[in-house]
C-alpha positions as CSV (number, residue, x, y, z in Angstrom):
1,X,-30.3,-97.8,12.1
2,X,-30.7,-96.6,8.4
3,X,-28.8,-97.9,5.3
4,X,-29.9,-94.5,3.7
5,X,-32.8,-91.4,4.7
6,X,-35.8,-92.3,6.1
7,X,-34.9,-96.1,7.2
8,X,-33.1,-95.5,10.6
9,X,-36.4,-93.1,11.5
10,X,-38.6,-96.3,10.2
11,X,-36.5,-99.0,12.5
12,X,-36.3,-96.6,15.4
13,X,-40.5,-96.4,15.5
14,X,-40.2,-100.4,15.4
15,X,-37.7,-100.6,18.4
16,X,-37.4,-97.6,20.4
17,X,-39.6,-94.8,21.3
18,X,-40.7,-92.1,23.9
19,X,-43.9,-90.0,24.7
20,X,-44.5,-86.9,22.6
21,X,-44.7,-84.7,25.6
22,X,-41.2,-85.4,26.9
23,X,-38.3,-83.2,26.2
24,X,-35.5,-85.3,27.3
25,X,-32.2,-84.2,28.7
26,X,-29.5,-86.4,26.7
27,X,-27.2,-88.6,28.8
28,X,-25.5,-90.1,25.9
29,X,-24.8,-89.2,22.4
30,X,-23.7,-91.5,18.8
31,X,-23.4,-90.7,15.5
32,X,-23.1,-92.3,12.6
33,X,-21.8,-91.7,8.9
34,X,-24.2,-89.3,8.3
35,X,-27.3,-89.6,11.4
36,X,-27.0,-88.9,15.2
37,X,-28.8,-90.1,17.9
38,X,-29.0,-89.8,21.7
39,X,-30.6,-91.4,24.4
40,X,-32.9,-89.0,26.7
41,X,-33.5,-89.4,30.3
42,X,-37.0,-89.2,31.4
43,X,-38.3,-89.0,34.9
44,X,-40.5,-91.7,35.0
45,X,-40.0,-95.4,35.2
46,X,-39.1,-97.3,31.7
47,X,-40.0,-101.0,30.6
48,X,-37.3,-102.4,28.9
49,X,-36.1,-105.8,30.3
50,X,-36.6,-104.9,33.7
51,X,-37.9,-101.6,35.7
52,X,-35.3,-98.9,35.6
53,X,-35.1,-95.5,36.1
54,X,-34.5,-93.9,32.4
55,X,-34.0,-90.6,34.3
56,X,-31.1,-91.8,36.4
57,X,-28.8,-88.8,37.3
58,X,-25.7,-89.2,34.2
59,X,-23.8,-86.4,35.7
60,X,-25.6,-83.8,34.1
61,X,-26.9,-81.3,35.7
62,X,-30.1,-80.4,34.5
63,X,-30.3,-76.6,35.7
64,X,-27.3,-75.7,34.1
65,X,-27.7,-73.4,31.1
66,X,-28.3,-75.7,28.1
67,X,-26.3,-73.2,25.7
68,X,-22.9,-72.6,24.8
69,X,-20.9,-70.4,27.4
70,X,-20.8,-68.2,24.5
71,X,-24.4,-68.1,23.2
72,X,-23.6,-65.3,20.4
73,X,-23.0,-67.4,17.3
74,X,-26.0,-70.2,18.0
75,X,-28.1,-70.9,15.9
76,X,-31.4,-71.7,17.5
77,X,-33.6,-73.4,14.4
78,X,-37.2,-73.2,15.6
79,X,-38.5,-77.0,14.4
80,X,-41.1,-77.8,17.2
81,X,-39.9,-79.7,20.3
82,X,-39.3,-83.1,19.0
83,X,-36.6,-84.9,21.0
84,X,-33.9,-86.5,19.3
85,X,-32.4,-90.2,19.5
86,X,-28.7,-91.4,20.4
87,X,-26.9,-93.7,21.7
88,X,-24.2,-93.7,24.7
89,X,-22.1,-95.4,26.5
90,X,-21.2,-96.0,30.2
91,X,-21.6,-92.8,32.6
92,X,-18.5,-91.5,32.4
93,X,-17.1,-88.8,29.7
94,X,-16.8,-91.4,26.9
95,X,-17.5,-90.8,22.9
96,X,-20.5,-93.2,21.9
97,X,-20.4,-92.5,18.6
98,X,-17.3,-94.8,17.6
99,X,-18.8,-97.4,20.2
100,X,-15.7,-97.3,22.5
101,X,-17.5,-98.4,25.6
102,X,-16.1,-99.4,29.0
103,X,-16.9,-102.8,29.4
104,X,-16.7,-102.7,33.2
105,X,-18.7,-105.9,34.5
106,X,-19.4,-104.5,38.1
107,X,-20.9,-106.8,40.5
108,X,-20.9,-110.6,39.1
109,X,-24.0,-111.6,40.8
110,X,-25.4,-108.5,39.4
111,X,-25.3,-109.0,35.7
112,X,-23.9,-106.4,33.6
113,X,-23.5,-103.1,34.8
114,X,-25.4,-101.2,31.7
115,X,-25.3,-97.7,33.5
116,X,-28.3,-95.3,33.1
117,X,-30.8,-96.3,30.4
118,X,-32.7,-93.9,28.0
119,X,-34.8,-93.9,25.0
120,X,-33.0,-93.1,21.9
121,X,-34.3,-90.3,19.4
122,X,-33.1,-89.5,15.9
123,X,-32.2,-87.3,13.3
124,X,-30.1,-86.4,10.0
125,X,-29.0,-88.7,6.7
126,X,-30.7,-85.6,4.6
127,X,-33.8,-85.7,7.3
128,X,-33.6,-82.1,9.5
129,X,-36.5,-82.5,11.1
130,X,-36.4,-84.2,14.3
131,X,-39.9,-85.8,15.8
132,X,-41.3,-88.4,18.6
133,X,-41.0,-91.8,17.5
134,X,-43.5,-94.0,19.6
135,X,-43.4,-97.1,21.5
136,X,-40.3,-99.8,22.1
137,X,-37.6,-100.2,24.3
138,X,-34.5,-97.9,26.5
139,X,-31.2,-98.4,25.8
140,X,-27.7,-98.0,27.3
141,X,-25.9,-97.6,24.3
142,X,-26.3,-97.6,20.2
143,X,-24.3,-97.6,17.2
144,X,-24.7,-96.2,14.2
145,X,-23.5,-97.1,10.4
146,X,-25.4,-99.0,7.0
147,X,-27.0,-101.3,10.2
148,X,-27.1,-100.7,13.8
149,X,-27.2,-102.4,16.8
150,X,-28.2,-101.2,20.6
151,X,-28.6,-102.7,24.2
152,X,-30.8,-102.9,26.8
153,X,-30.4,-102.8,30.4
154,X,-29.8,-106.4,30.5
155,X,-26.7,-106.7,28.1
156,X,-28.9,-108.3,25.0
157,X,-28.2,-106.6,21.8
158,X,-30.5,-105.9,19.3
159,X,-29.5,-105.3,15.8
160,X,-31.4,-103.7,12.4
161,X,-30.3,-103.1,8.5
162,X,-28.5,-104.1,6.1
163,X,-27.5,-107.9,6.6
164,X,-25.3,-108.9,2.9
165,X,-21.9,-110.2,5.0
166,X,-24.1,-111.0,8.2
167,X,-23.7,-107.9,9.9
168,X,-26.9,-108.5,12.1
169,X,-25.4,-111.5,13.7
170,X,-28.7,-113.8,12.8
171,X,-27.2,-116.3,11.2
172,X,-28.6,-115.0,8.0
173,X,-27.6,-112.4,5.4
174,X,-31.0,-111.0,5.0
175,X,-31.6,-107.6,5.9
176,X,-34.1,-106.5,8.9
177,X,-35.9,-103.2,8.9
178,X,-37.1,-104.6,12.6
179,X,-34.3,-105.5,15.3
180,X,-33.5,-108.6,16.4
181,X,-31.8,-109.9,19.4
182,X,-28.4,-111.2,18.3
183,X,-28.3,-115.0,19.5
184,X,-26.1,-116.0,22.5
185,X,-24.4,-112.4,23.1
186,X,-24.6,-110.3,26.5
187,X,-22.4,-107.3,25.5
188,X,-20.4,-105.5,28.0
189,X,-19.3,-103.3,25.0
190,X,-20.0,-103.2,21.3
191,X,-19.3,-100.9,18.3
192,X,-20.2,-101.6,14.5
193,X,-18.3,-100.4,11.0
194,X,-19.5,-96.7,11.0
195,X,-18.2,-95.7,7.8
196,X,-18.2,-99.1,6.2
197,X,-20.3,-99.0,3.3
198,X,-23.8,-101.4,3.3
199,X,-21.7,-104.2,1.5
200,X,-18.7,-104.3,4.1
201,X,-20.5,-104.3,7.5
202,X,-19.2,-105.6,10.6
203,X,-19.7,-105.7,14.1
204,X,-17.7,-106.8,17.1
205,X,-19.1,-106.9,21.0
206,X,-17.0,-107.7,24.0
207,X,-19.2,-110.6,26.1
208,X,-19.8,-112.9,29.1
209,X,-17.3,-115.4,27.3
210,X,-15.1,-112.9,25.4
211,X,-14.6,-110.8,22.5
212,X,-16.8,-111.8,19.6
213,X,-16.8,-110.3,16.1
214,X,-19.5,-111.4,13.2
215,X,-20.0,-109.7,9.4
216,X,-17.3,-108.9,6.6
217,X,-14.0,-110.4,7.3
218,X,-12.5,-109.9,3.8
219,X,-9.5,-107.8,5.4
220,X,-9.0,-109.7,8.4
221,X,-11.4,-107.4,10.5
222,X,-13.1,-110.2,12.2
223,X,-9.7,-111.2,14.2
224,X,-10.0,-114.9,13.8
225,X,-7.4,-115.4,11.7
226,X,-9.1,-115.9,8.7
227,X,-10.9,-114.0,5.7
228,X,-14.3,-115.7,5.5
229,X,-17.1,-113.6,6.6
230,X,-19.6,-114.6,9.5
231,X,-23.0,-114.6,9.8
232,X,-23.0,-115.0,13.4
233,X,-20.8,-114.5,16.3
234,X,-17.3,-115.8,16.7
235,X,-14.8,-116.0,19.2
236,X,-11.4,-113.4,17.9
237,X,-8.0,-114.8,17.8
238,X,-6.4,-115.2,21.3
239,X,-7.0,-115.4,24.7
240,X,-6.7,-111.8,26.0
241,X,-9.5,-110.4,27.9
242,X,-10.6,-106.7,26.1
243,X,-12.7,-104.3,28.2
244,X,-12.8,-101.4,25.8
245,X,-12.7,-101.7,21.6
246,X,-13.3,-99.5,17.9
247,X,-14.4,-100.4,14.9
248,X,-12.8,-98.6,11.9
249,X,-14.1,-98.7,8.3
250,X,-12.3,-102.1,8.0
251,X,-9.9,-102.6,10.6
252,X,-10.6,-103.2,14.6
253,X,-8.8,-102.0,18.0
254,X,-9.4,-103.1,22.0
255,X,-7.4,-102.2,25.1
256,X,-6.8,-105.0,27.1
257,X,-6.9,-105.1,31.5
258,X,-3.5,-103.8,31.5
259,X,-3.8,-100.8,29.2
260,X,-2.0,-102.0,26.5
261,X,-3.9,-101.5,23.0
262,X,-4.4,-104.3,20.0
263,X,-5.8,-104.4,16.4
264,X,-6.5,-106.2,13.8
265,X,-8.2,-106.2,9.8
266,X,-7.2,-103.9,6.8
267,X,-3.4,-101.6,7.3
268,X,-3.0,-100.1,4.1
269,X,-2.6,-96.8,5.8
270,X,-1.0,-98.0,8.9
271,X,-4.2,-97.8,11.0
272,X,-3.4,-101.1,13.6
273,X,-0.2,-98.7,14.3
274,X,2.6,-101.5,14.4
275,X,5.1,-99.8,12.0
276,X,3.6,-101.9,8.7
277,X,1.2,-101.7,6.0
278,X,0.6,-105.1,6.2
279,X,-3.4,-106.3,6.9
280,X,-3.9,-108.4,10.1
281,X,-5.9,-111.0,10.7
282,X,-5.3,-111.4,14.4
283,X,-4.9,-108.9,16.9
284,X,-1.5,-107.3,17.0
285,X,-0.1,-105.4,19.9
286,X,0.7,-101.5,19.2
287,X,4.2,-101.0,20.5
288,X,5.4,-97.8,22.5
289,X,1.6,-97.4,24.1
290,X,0.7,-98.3,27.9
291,X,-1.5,-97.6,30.4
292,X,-4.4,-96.8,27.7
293,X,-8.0,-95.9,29.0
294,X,-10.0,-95.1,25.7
295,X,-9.8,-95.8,22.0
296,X,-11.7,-94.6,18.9
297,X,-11.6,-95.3,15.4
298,X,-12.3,-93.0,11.8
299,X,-12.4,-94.3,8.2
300,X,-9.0,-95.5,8.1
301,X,-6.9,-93.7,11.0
302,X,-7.1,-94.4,15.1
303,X,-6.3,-92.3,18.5
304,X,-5.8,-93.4,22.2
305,X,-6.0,-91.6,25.2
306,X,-4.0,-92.7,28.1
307,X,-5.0,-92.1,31.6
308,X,-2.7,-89.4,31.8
309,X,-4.7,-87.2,29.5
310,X,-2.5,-87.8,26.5
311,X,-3.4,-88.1,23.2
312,X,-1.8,-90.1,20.0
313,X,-3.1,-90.9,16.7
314,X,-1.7,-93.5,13.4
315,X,-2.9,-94.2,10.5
316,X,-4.3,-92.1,7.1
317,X,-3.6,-88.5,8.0
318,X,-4.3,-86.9,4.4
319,X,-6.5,-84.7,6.0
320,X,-4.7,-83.9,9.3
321,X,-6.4,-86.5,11.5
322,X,-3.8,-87.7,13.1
323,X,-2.1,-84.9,13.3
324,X,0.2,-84.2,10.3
325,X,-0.4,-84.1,6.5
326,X,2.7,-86.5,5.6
327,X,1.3,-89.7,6.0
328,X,0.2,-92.6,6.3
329,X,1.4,-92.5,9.7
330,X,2.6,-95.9,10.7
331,X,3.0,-95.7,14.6
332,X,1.5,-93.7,17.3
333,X,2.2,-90.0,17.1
334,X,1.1,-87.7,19.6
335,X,-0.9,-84.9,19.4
336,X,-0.3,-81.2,20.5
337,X,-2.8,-81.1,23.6
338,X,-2.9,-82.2,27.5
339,X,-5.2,-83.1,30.0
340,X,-8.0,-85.3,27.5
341,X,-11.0,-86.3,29.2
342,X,-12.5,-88.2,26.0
343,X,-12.2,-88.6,22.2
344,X,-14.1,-89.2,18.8
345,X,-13.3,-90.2,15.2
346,X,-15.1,-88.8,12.2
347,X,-13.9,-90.4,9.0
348,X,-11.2,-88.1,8.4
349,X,-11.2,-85.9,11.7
350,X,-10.8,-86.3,15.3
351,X,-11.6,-84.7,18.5
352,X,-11.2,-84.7,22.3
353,X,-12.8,-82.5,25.3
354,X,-10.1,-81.2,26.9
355,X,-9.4,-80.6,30.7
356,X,-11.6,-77.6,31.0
357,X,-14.6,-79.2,29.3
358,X,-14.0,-77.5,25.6
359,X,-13.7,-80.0,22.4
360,X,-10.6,-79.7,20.7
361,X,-10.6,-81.1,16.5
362,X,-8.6,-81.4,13.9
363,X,-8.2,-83.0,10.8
364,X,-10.9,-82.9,7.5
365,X,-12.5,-79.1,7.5
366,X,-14.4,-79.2,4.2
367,X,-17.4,-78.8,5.8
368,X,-16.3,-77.0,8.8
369,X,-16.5,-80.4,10.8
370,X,-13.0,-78.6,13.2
371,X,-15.5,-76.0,14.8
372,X,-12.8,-73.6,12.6
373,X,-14.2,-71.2,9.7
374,X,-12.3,-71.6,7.2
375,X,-12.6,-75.0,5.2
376,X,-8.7,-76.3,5.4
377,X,-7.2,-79.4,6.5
378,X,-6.4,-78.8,10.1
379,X,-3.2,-80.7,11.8
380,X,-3.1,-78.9,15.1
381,X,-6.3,-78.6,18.0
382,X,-9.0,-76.3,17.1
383,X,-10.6,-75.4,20.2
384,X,-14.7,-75.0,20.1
385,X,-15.9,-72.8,22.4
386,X,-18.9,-74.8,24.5
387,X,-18.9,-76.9,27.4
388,X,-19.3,-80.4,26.2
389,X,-19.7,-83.8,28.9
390,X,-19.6,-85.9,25.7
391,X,-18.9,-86.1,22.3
392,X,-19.4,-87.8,19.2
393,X,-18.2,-87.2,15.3
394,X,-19.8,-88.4,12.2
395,X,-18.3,-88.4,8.6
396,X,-18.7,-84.3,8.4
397,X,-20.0,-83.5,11.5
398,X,-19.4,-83.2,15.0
399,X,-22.1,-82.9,18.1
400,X,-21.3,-82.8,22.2
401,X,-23.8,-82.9,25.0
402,X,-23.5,-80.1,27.2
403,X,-23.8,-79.6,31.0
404,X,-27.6,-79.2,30.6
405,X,-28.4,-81.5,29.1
406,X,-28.4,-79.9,25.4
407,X,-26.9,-81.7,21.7
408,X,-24.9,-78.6,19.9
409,X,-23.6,-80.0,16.9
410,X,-21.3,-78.2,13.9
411,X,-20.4,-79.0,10.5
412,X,-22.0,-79.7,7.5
413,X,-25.6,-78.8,7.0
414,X,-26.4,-81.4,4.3
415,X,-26.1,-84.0,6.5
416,X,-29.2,-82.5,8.4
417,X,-27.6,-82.5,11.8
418,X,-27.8,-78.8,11.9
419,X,-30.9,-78.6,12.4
420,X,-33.8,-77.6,9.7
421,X,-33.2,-73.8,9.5
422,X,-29.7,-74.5,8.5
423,X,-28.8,-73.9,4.7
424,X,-24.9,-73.8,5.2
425,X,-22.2,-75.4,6.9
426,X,-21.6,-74.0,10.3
427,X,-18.3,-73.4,12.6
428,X,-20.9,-72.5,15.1
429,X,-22.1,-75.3,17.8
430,X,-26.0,-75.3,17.0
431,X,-28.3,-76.6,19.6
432,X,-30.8,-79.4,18.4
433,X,-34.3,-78.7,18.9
434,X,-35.9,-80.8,21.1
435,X,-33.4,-80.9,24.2
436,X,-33.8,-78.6,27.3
């Protein structure tokens, strides 16, 4: 939950935490701009709201090899076992790092159905070395960008950072470097402006009472209709009930019960999809899409996958992401793959684990972010060759969890993702240190 370096590290030690003799298997996985995080099971009972289980199974299995298929090319950096932090979603295949979370409600008399918890461990924005952070609270799912915001097992979100459009939900616009529990919301899902830059934060969460968005609305990105930004939480345009949603750099999307997909703020490169460039305030059907199951957001482009597997993308495509270099795209175009299991936005490339558990990117390669070698825009699939459950995708980067367990991430080495032995950008999936 860093604006820049060393802050996310600094909130994380004041919220979340985990024993220095743990190496965690991941069960989720986020990133943000720049910083990743995922949340590691542990076999032992965890405080946090309630008694769960942090080490509830996540459909993992923990024997499995925790390397790529094809261990040849991995680069294993030897920083000392220090866990790593991240933040997932539901239990299912599902990319946490664009906060696109199922917002399932389960059993009514139950509460909301948070899924496994875990405690989240961090790494990157320039810092490569990943190490325990101590004491706090497990989490179900996180999200990254200039602020962040995660959940406990009870639904209450807790949000950190910077705080000039009221971002943090408080009520104020002064920033926290400690979380605080956003007044008044039990989030079923939540996602925050990943690439939004510290002075155009926002946040939206799907509730108890409906879809609520709070922060910088000066493009419409709140959904209420209006261009005044909100210090805390308010009730979006309409009376549709979301279950899943995105959060762009300025612009918002949610599926609805019935699959059909909606979005709302900034268009000026036809990322809401409904054949304009025209910014909207309220949330606006996307035409020609149904039966929609998952959505994620980059910079200033968007993708859906449908139940059936099938993949389309709108919006900027300068760089390939969604799927062409002629752009901006202005409706849904599908992409060149079948059989999607999940998907993630970077800023300016996307991904999705395909049928047989390999992640498939294209889009922005500058840093190698595709998995391919050779630093070109990409406008068809680049397969990766690992086995990946989940997987998230950061402004240059891109990380999975695999069947064991195990973070392997690719793309630039700047960022600090890699790893600390890593002095150039990488093709190669490159385990973190710390997991199994």
């Amino acid at each position: 939950m860093a604006v820049r370096s060393r802050f996310l590290p600094l909130l994380v030690l004041a919220i979340f935490g985990c024993d220095d003799d743990l190496a965690p298997r991941a069960i989720d996985l986020a990133l943000g701009a720049d910083q990743a995080c995922f949340l590691g099971a542990v076999d032992e009972a965890v405080d946090a709201g309630g008694s769960v289980d942090a080490g509830t199974d996540a459909g993992t299995d923990a024997g499995v090899d925790a390397g790529m298929e094809e261990d040849a090319g991995v680069e294993d950096a030897g920083i000392e076992d220090a866990g790593v932090e991240d933040a997932g979603e539901d239990s299912g295949v599902e990319d946490a790092g664009v906060g696109d979370t199922d917002a399932g409600t389960g059993d009514e008399d139950a509460g909301v159905d948070a899924g496994p918890a875990g405690i989240p461990f961090c790494w990157g924005a320039g810092v490569p070395d990943v190490t325990p952070l101590e004491g706090g609270l497990a989490f179900t799912s996180i999200a990254l960008g200039a602020f962040a915001c995660g959940t406990d097992v009870t639904g209450a979100l807790y949000c950190a950072g910077a705080n000039s459009r009221g971002q943090l939900g408080d009520g104020t616009t002064t920033a926290r470097t400690e979380p605080a529990v956003v007044p008044g919301v039990i989030a079923l899902a939540f996602d925050v402006a990943r690439f939004a830059p510290a002075s155009a934060g926002f946040a939206c969460a799907i509730t108890t009472t409906g879809t609520q968005c709070w922060g910088a609305n000066d493009r419409g990105q709140l959904g209420d209709g209006a261009t005044l930004d909100r210090a805390s939480p308010a009730p979006i345009a309409g009376s549709t009930t979301f279950v899943r949603l995105a959060l762009g750099g300025a612009h918002a999307c949610a599926v609805d019960e019935a699959g059909a997909l909606w979005c709302w703020g900034a268009n000026d490169q036809g990322q809401l999809g409904d054949g304009t460039l025209v910014d909207r305030a309220i949330p606006t059907e996307v035409a020609d899409l149904e039966g929609v199951v998952e959505v994620v957001a980059g910079l200033a482009h968007t993708c859906a996958r449908t139940a059936a597997g099938a993949v389309s993308c709108w919006g900027s495509s300068d760089e390939g992401q969604a799927g062409t270099l002629i752009g901006p795209v202005l409706a849904p175009r599908e992409i060149e793959l079948e059989g999607a299991t999940a998907l993630a936005a970077g800023a300016r490339h996307t991904c999705a684990i395909g049928a047989d558990g390999r992640p498939l990117c294209w889009g922005a390669n500058e840093s190698l972010q595709t998995g391919l070698g050779v630093p070109v825009p990409q406008t068809s699939p680049v397969e990766v060759s690992v086995d990946a459950t989940r997987i998230a995708a950061g402004r240059a980067n891109t990380c999975v969890i695999n069947r064991g367990g195990s973070i392997l991430c690719w793309g630039a080495a700047s960022t600090g993702l890699l790893g600390a032995s890593a002095e150039a950008d990488s093709a190669f999936p490159t385990r973190v240190p710390g997991t199994p």
